[in-house]
TIZAKOL-135200 format. One record per residue (C-alpha): x, y, z. Coordinates in steps of 0.5 Angstrom, whole numbers, padded with zeros to 4 digits, always signed. Layout:
XYZ ...
//
This chain:
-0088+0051+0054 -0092+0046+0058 -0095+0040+0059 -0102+0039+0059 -0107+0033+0061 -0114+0032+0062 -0120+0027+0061 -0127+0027+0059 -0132+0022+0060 -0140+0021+0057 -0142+0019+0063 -0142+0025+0067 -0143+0022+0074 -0137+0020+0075 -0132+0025+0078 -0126+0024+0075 -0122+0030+0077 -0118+0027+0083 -0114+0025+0076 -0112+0032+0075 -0107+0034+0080 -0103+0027+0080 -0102+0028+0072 -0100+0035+0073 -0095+0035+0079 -0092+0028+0074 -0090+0034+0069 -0088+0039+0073 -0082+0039+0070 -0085+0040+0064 -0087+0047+0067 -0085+0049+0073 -0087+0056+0073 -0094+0054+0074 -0101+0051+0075 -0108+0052+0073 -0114+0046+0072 -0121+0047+0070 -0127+0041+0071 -0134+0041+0071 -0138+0035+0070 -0135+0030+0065 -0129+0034+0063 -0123+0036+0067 -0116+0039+0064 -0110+0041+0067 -0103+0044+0065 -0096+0046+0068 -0093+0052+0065 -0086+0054+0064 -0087+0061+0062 -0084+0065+0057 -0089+0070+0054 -0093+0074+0058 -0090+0071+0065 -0095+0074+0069 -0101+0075+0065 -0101+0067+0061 -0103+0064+0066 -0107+0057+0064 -0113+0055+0063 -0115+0060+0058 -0123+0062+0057 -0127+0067+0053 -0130+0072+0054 -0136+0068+0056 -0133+0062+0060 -0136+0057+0054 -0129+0055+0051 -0123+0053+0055 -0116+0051+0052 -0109+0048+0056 -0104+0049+0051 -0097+0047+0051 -0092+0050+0045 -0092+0057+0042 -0095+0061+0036 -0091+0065+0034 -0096+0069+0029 -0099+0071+0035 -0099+0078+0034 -0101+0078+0028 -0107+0074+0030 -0109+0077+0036 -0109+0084+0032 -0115+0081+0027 -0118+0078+0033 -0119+0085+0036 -0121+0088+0029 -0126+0083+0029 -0128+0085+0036 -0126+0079+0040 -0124+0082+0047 -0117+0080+0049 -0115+0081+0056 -0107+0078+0055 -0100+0079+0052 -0099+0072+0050 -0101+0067+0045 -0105+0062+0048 -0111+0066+0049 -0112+0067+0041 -0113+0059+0041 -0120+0061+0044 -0122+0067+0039 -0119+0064+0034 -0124+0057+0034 -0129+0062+0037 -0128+0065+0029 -0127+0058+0025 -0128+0052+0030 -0123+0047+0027 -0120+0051+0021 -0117+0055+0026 -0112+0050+0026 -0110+0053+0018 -0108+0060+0021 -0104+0058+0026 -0096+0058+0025 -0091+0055+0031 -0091+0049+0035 -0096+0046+0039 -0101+0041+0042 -0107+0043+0045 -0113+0041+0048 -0120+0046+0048 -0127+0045+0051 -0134+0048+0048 -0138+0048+0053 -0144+0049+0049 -0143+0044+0045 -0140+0039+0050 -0134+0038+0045 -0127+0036+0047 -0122+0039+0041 -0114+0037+0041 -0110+0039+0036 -0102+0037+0034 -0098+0042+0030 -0096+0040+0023 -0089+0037+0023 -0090+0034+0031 -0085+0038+0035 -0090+0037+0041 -0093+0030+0043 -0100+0028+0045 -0102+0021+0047 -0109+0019+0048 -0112+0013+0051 -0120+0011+0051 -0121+0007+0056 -0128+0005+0058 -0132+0010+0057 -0128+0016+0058 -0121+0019+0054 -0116+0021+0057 -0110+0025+0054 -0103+0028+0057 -0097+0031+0052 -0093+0025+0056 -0094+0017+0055 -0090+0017+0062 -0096+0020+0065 -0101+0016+0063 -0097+0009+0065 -0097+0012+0072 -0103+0012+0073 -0105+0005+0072 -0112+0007+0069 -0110-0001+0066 -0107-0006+0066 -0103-0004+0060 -0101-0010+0054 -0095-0010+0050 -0097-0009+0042 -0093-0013+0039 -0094-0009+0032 -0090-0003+0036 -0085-0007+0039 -0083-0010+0032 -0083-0003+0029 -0078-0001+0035 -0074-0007+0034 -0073-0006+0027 -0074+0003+0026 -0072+0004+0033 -0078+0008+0033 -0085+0007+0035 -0090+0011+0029 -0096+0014+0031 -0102+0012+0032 -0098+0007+0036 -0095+0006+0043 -0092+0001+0046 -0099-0001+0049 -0105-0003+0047 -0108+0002+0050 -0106+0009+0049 -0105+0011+0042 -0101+0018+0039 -0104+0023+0036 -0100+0024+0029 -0097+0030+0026 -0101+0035+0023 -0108+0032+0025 -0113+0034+0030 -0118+0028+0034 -0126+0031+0036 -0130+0028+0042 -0136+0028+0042 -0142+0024+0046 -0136+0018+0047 -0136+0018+0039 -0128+0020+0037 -0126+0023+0031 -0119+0023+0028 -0117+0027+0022 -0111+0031+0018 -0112+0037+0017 -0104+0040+0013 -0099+0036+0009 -0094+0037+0004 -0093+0037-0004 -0086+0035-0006 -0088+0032-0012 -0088+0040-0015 -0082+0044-0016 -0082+0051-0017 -0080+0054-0023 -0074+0060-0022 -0067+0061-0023 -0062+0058-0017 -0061+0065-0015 -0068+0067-0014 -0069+0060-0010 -0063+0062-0006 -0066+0069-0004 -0072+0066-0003 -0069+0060+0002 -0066+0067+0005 -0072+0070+0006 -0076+0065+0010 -0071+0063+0013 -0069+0070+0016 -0077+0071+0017 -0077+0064+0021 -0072+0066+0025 -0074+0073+0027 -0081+0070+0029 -0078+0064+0034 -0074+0071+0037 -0081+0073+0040 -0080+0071+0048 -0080+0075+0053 -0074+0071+0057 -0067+0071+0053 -0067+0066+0048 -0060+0062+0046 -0057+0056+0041 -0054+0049+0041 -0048+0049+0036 -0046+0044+0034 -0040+0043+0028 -0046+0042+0023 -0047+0047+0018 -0054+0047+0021 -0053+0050+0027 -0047+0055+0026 -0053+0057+0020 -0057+0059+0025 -0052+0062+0028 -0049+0067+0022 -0056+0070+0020 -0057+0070+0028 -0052+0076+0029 -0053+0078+0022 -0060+0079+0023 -0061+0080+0030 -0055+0084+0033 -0057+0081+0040 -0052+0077+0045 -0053+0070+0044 -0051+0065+0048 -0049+0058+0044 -0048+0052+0048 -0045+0046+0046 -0043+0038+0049 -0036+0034+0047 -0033+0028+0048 -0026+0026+0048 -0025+0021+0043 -0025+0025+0037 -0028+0022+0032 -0035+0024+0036 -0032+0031+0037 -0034+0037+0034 -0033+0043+0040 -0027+0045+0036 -0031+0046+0029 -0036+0050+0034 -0031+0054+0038 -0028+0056+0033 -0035+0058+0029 -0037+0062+0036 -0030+0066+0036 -0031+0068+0029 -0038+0071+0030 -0036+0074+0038 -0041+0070+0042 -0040+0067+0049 -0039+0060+0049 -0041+0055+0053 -0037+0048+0053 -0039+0041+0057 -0035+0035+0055 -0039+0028+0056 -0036+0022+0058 -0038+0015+0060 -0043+0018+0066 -0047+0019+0061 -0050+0013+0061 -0052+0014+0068 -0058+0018+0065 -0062+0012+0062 -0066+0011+0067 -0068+0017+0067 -0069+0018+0060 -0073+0012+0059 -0078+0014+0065 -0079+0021+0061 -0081+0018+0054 -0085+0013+0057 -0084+0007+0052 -0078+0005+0048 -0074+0009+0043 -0067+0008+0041 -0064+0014+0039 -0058+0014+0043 -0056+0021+0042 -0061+0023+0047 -0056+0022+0053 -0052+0027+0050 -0058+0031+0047 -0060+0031+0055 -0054+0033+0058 -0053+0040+0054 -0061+0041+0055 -0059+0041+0062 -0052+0046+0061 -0057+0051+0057 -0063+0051+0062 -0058+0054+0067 -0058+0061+0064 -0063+0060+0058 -0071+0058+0058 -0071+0058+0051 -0066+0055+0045 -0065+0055+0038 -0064+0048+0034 -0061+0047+0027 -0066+0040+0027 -0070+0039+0020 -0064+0043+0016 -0062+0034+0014 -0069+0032+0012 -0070+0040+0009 -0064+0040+0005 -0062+0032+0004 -0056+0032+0008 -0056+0025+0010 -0050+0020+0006 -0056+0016+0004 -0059+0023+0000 -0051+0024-0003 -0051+0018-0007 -0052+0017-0014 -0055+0010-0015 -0062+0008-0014 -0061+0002-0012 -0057+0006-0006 -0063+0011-0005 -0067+0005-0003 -0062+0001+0001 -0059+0007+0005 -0067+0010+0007 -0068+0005+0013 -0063+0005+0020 -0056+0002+0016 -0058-0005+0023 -0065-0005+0018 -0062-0005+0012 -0056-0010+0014 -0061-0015+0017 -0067-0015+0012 -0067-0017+0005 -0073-0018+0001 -0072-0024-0001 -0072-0026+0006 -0078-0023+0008 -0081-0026+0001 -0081-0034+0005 -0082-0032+0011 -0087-0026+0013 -0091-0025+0006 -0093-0033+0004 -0100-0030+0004 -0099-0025-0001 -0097-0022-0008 -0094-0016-0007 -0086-0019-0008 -0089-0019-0014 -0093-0013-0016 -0086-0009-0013 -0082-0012-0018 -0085-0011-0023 -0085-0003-0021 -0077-0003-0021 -0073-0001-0026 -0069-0006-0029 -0063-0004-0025 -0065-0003-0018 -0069-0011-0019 -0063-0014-0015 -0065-0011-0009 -0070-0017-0008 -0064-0020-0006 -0060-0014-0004 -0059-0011+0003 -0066-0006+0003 -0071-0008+0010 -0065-0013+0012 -0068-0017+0018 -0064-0022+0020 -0063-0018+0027 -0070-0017+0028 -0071-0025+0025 -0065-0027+0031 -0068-0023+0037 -0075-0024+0036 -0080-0030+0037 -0083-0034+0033 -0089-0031+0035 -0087-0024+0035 -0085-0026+0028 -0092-0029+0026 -0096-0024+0029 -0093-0017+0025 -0092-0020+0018 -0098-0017+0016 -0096-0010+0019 -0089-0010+0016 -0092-0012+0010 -0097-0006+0010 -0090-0001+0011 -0086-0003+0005 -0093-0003+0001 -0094+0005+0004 -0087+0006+0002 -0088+0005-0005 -0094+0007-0006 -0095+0015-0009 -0092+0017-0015 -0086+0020-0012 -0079+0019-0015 -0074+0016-0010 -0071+0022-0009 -0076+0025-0006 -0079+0018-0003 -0074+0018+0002 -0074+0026+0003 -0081+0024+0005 -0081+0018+0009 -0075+0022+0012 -0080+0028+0015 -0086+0024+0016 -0082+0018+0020 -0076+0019+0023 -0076+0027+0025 -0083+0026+0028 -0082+0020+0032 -0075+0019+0032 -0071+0025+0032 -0077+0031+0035 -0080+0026+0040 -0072+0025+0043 -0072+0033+0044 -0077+0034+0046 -0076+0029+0052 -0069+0031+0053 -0071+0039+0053 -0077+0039+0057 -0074+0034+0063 -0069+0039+0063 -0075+0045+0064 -0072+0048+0057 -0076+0051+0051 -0073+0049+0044 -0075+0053+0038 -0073+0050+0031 -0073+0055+0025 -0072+0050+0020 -0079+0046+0022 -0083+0052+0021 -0089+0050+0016 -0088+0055+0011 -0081+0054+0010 -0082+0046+0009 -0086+0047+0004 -0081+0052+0001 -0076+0047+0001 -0081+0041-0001 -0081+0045-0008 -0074+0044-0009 -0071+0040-0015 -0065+0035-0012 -0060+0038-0016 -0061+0045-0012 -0059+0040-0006 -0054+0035-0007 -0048+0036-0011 -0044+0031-0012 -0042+0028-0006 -0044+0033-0002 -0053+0035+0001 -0055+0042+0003 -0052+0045-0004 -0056+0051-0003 -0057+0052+0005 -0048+0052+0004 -0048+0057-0002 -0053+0061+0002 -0049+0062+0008 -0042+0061+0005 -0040+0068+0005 -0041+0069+0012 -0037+0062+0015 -0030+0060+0017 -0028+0055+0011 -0026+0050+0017 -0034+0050+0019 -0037+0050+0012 -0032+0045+0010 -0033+0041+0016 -0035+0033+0015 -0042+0031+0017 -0041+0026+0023 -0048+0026+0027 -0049+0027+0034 -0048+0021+0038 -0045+0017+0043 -0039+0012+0044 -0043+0006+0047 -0039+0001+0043 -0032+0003+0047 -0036+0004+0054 -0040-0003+0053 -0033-0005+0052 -0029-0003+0057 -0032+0002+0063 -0039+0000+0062 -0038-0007+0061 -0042-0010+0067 -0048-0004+0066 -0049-0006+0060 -0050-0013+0062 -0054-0012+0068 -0058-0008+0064 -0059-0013+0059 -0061-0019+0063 -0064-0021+0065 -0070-0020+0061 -0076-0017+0064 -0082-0023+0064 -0087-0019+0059 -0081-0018+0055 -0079-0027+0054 -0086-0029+0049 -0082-0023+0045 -0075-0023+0044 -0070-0029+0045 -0065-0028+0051 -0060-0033+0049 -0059-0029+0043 -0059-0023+0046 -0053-0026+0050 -0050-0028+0044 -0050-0021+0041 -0048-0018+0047 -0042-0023+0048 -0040-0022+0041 -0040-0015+0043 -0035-0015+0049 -0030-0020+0045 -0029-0016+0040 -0031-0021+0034 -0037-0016+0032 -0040-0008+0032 -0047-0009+0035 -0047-0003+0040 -0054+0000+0037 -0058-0007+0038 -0055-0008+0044 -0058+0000+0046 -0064-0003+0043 -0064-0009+0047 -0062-0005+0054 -0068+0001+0053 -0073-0004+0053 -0071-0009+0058 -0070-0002+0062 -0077+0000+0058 -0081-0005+0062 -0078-0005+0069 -0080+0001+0070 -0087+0001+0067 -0090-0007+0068 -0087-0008+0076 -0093-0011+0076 
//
């Protein structure tokens, strides 16, 4: 695992290669095991490694045989050993253990379809010297980040946002599309960033430079409009198989790998089929909170005695919330998901005698394990798809006076509805009344385009409800919420995380399930429970879904009750055209008397105001 970063610039003149150094040293603990640049007119690279295959040998950039192709390489290829040996029948001469070097043969073979063999996690970036072209690439589910920004005549990229901010290649602009999508999602979606300037490289896409021209294209997605056709025996099996082979593929390291548990059925399945499948020692690590209804650390003790592992407990308290100057200077622009303090926290308590950990992420959005998934109407399918703050604020009607005057679309929409889920025009889906309270008129003005645009791409497509929300599920907040959040938190904390239920092939599997072999009743992950349930305690496979969070309500109300305050107010000057602070105090008043729950707008409101403090001083 590493950060990379770099440039190139059509105006070969122009040294640039003085920007090397300060955006490697600025991700050092991304890899703290090395360094490596490479720079000739136009181009420059940079990479800081954490080393985890090949730790003497991987060193970066990598080149070919002839010194005409370069690669900087954050992530891991887990297929490695199996390309590298059809590399060498190929007669490619390979001069390392690790994965990094088959990115180099392997677009010396197939230039940008190389990115069709590869299976792992990864964002890279590769120069063909010969044809001045610059390539970077994202894996397909977006486990690894890469932020590009082209300013002037040059481009310039960096696995973290952070990295470019710092180094005040402009004099950054709020966008406000991304702010409105933060408000209301409590993510910012690729292509955007928080600024103008820079943009994300999307899941699944690759971007080629060539002569100053940019070209950004997809190149994999998935199909969950097609259902496979066996019997539920022969998908169990199935989900075993690819299971177990992702698992076995993530094992590849040559430093010893652990595993977060959690008390969800996700983690301790990992854990079952680990000690089933590997027989090796594995160390599970795990955070807790001494409120009881966030804590799940019984659930996962009691999983770790039954199966003989050594477990590693750190229980969480309101200290925790003096980590978000921390969490917010590593992300680089606002996101609010508040479960990356404690993410952050067990990182740091797993790094101490691990390099690389296991993750039980993706096994909700493969197996439709969220309560919205469970339920029965449509009508609840729709409402429950959006972050409950969205749904309980915004309803259509609204939104139909206020931000769609110039179009059709309410119209066209309801005409597409079954006549039972038509109340939604007046119901509880895309509630905005706390983005409509906290925003200006302006904000409010300049994004009603934008926000139209994104309920109109979610009805789009011909997909049911079931597997509309499955794939807005996978394809936006995974992405941009939930792995953007690990990766930060593992990589501040010098930690590789793998997760076997993001491996592609076994996403497509999954995308080819029917609903009824993932929910039953009021229950998800039917198959995933009947895989594993021979080898579970009854007390962890019947456990209840709780999530992974924090109680900032109570904290805001008693031991953090003037952090958050100074937190809040006052509002940073670039923040005033966009939010109202006197409704921000009202929230927050409300809050702290007990009259209402607004804890996560409130961390909303907090982690951008912290947002721009750090990153527009000026």
């Amino acid at each position: 695992m590493c950060g990379i970063a770099g440039y190139v610039t059509s105006n070969e003149g122009n040294d640039l290669s003085r920007f090397l150094r300060p955006l490697a040293d600025a991700m050092r603990h991304r890899g703290p095991d090395d360094e490596g640049y490479f720079h000739e007119p136009g181009v420059g690279l940079a990479v800081r490694r954490l080393s985890i295959v090949d730790l003497v040998c991987g060193g970066q950039p990598i080149s070919n045989e002839d010194g005409a192709i370069h690669v900087v390489f954050n992530g891991e290829i887990y297929n490695y050993i199996e390309l590298r040996a059809d590399l060498e029948k190929r007669g490619h001469r390979l001069s390392t253990r690790g994965d990094t070097e088959t990115l180099v043969h392997l677009y010396e073979e197939h230039g940008v379809e190389m990115l069709r063999f590869l299976r792992g996690m990864f964002a890279f970036a590769l120069w063909d010297s010969r044809k001045k072209l610059l390539l970077l690439a994202r894996d397909r589910l977006g486990k690894k980040p890469l932020n590009y920004g082209l300013i002037g005549d040059t481009l310039y990229f960096c696995s973290e946002l952070a990295t470019l901010l710092d180094q005040k290649l402009a004099l950054w602009e709020i966008e406000p599309d991304a702010l409105a999508a933060y408000l209301i999602f409590g993510f910012i979606s690729a292509p955007q960033t928080i600024v103008k300037q820079i943009r994300k490289l999307p899941p699944a896409h690759y971007l080629v430079w060539r002569a100053g021209d940019v070209k950004v294209q997809r190149y994999w997605s998935f199909d969950q409009s097609e259902k496979i056709v066996c019997s539920y025996d022969e998908a169990v099996g199935l989900v075993r198989e690819k299971l177990d082979e992702s698992i076995r593929l993530r094992l590849r390291s040559d430093v010893p790998v652990g595993l977060l548990l959690s008390g969800g059925l996700d983690s301790n399945t990992l854990l079952a089929r680990l000690v089933r499948g590997s027989g090796q020692k594995v160390n599970a690590f795990t955070i807790g909170f001494t409120q009881k209804e966030y804590d799940e650390s019984e659930i996962a003790r009691t999983s770790a005695r039954h199966f003989g592992v050594e477990h590693h407990l750190l229980v969480g308290d309101p200290d925790l919330l003096k980590l978000l100057p921390d969490v917010v200077r590593h992300y680089g622009e606002p996101s609010a998901d508040k479960s990356v303090l404690p993410t952050m926290l067990l990182c740091g308590l797993t790094s101490r005698y691990v390099k690389v950990a296991l993750s039980g992420d993706g096994g909700d959005e493969a197996f439709a394990g969220y309560p919205k998934h469970w339920l029965k109407s449509w009508q609840h399918y729709v409402s429950g798809f959006f972050p409950s703050r969205l749904r309980e604020r915004w309803t259509l009607d609204s939104m139909k006076g206020r931000l769609w005057q110039q179009t059709k679309i309410m119209e066209k929409l309801r005409r597409r509805l079954l006549p039972e889920t038509r109340s939604l025009f007046s119901g509880e889906f895309f509630s905005g009344r706390f983005f409509r309270s906290i925003a200006t008129q302006m904000l409010q003005r300049q994004t009603a385009p934008f926000l139209a645009g994104l309920v109109h791409e979610f009805w789009s497509g011909k997909l049911n409800a079931f597997d509309r929300i499955l794939h807005w599920d996978n394809t936006e907040p995974l992405p941009y919420s939930l792995l953007t959040k690990l990766d930060i938190a593992s990589m501040a904390r010098s930690l590789e995380v793998r997760s076997p239920f993001l491996d592609h092939e076994f996403v497509e599997l999954c995308a080819k399930l029917p609903r009824r072999w993932k929910v039953n009743g009021k229950k998800g992950k039917r198959i995933l429970r009947d895989l594993v349930a021979p080898d579970l305690p009854p007390e962890v496979l019947g456990a209840p879904k709780r999530g992974f969070s924090v109680p900032l309500g109570q904290w805001w109300r008693n031991e953090a009750r003037q952090q958050i305050r100074d937190g809040l107010f006052p509002l940073h000057s670039a923040l005033q055209p966009f939010i109202e602070e006197k409704a921000a105090a009202h929230l927050l008043d409300q809050h702290q008397s007990g009259r209402a729950n607004h804890a996560q707008r409130l961390w909303n409101l907090w982690v951008l105001n912290e947002w721009a403090r750090t990153f527009l001083r000026n």
